[in-house]
C-alpha positions in Angstrom: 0.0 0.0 0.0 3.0 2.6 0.5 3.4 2.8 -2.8 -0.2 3.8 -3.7 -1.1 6.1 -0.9 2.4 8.1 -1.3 1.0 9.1 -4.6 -1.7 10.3 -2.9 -0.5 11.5 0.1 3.2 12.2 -0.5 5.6 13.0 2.0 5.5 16.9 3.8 8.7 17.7 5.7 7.1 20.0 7.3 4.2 18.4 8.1 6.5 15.5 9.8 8.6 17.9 11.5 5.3 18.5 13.5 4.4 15.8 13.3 7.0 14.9 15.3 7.3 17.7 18.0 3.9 16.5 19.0 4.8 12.9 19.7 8.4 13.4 21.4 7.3 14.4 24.7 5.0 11.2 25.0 8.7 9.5 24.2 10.4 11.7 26.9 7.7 11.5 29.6 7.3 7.3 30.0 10.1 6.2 27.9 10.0 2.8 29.5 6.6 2.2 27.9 8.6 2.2 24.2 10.9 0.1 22.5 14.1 2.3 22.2 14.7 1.5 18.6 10.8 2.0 17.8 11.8 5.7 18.9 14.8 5.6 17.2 13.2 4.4 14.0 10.3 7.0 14.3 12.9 9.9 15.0 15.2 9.3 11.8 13.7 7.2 9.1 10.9 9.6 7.1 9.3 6.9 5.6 8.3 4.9 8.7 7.0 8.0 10.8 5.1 9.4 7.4 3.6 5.9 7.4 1.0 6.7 10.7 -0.1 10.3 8.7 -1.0 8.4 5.4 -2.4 5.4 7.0 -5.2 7.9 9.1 -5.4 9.9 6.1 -6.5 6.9 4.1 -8.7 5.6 6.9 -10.8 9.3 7.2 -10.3 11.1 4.1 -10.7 14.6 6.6 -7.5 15.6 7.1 -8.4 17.6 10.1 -7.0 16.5 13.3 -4.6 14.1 11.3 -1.6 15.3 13.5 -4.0 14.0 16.2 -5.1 11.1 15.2 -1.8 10.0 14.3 0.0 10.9 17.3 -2.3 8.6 19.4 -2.0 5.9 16.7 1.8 6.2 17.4 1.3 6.3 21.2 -1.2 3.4 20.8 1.1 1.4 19.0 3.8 1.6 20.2 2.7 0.7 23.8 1.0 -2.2 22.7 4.4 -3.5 20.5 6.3 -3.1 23.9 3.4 -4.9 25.9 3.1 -7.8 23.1 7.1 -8.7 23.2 6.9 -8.1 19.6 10.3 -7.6 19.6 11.4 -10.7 21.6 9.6 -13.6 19.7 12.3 -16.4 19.6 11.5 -19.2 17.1 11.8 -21.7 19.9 8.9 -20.4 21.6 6.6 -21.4 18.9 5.0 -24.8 18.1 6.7 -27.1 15.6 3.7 -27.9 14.0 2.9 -24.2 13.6 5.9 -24.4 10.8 5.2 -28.4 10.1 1.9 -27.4 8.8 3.6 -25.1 5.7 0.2 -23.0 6.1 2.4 -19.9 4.8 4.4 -19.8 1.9 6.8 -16.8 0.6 6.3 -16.1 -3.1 7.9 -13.2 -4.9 7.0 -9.6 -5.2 3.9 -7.9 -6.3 3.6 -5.4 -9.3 4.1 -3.1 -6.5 7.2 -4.7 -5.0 4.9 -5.9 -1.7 6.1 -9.5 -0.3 4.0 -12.1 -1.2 3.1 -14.8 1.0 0.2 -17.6 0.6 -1.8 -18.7 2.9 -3.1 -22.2 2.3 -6.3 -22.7 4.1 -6.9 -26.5 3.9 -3.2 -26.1 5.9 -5.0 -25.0 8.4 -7.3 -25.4 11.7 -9.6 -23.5 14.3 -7.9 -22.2 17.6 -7.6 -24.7 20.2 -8.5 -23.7 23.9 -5.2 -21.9 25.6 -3.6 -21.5 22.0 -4.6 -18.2 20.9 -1.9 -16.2 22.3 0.7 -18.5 20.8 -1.0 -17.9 17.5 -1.1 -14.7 17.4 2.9 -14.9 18.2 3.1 -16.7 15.5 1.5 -14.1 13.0 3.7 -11.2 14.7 6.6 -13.2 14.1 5.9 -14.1 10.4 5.0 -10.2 9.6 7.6 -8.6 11.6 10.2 -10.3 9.8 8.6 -8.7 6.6 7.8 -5.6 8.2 11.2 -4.8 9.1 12.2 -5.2 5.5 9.8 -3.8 3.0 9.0 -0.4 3.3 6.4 -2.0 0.7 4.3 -3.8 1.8 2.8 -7.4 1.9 -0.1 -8.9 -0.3 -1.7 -12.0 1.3 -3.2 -14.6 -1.2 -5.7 -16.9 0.8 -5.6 -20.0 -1.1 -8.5 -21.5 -0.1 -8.6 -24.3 -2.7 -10.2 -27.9 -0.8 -10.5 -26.0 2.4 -13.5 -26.3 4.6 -15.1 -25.3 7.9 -12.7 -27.5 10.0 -10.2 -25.2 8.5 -11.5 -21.9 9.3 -9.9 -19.5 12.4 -11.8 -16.9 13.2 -9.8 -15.8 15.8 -6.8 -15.2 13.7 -9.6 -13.1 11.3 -10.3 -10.7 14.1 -6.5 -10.8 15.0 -6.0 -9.5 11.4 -8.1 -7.4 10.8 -7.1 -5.6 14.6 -3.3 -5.3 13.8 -3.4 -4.2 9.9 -6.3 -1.5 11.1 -4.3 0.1 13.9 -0.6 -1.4 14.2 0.7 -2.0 10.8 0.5 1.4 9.3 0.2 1.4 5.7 1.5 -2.8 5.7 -1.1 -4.4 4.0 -1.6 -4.3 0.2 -4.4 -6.7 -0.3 -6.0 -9.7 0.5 -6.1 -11.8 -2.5 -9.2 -15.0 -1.9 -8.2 -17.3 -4.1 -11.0 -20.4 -5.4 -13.3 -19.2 -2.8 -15.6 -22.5 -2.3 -19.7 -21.9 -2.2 -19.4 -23.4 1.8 -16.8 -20.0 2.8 -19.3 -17.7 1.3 -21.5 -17.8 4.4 -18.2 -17.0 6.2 -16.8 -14.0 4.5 -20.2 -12.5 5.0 -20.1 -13.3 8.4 -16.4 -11.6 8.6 -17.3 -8.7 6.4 -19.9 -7.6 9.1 -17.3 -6.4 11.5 -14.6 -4.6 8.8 -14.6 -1.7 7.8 -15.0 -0.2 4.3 -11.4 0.5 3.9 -10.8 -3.0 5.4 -13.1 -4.7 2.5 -11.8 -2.5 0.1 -8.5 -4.1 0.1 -10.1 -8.0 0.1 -10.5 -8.7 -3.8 -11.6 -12.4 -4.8 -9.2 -13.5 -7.9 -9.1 -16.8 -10.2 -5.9 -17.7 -12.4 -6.9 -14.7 -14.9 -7.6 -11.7 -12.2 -4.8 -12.5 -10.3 -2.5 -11.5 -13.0 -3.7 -8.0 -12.0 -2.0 -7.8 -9.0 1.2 -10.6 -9.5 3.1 -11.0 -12.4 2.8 -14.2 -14.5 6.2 -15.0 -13.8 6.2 -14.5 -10.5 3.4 -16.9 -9.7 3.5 -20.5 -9.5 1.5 -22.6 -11.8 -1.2 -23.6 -9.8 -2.1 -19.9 -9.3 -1.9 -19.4 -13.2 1.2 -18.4 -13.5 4.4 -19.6 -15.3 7.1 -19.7 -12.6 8.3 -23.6 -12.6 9.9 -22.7 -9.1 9.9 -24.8 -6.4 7.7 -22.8 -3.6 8.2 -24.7 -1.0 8.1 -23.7 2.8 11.6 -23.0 4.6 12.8 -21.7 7.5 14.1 -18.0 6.7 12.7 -16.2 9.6 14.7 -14.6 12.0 13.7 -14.1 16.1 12.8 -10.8 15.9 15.2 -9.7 17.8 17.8 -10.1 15.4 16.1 -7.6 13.0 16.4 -5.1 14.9 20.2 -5.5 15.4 22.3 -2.7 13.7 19.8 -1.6 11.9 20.2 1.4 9.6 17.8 3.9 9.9 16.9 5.3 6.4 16.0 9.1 6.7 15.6 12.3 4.2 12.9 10.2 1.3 12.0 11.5 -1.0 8.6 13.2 -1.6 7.7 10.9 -3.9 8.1 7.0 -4.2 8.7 5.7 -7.6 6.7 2.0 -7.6 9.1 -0.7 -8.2 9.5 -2.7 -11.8 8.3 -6.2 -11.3 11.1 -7.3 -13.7 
């Protein structure tokens, strides 16, 4: 989505410098509440701080009280990042079976240079009693480890080709749909349903009762043709319609999340404008 909405909203120096003097003091008063190198991200990379500004702009197209809105969205998420341990998942910590199950898949970029990972629903199964905190560890670890590394973006594709009921987690939906609305800023790209069987449509209308507009907006249902609108050919494996022979099979490249934030360079002065990457 960065790509997109910095078109539409491109970066005011200005505008982030108070941005900026307005969120600082909630920094200096209860630092303890913060990770250090969330401030330290916030305070020197442009990009990452004009992120919160564009993602309330594109949520209420009233730019009034946007220093506002974003300022608590900052507060807000930063808080709960410290209070989640976002920053202290360690792979050991999570079920084998979690990763055993090769529910998510890296694939390549999107025509807007987003990671692209697939979700393959028949992969998957409903929340057992005492797991959902571990699950939702689980999703934090997986987009951390992309959110730390594309200032694009991801695009989810939900394969949910021979899934069922039995496969369906609603508690990961509403876990979703909670951190891309208010602690991913400007993260997701879209949600790409892919075969959608006849027995899920009673779900998604279910699950489109409690998104938003902006939140449906970026949920588009594809087949091997559409999906070219969004992926290139090339990039896609066969069995999405594409013509990429690769092997896209599930590995482990993730990272504790701990390590990502290790010596990293903050990236500051962007442009005003972001030139969307070639899919070549």
């Amino acid at each position: 989505m960065t790509a997109e909405l910095l078109r539409k909203f491109p970066v005011d120096q200005e505008l982030l410098k108070a941005f900026r003097s307005q969120v600082s003091p909630l920094f200096e008063k209860q630092p303890e509440l913060y990770y250090e190198k969330d401030i330290q991200r916030f305070e020197n990379d442009d990009l990452y701080a004009h992120k919160f500004l564009a993602h309330q702009a594109y949520l209420d197209q009233d730019v009034k009280n946007l220093i506002e809105r974003a300022t608590k969205m900052v507060d807000e998420n930063f808080k709960w990042r410290k209070e989640f341990g976002v920053q202290d998942i360690k792979r050991e910590e999570l079920p084998d079976e979690f990763f055993d199950r090769k529910g998510c898949i890296y694939l390549k970029e999107d025509k807007d240079g987003r990671q692209v990972v697939i979700i393959k629903v028949n992969k998957l199964r409903k929340t057992r009693p005492g797991e959902r905190e571990i699950g939702e560890k689980f999703l934090i670890y997986w987009l951390e480890n992309i959110y730390q590394k594309n200032h694009y973006g991801v695009t989810i594709i939900i394969d949910c080709t021979n899934a069922g009921l039995s496969n369906v987690n609603m508690d990961m939906v509403e876990f979703a749909n909670f951190i891309f609305r208010r602690h991913y800023p400007c993260f997701l790209g879209y949600f790409l349903v892919f075969n959608l069987p006849w027995l899920l449509e009673a779900v998604w209308n279910i699950i489109k009762r409690f998104l938003p507009q902006s939140g449906i907006d970026r949920i588009k249902f594809v087949d091997k043709k559409t999906i070219m609108e969004y992926v290139e050919a090339d990039k896609l494996p066969e069995y999405l319609g594409g013509n990429d022979k690769s092997e896209f099979e599930y590995h482990e490249s993730l990272v504790d999340t701990a390590l990502l934030f290790q010596d990293k360079v903050d990236e500051s002065s962007v442009s005003n404008t972001l030139t969307t990457p070639s899919s070549s």
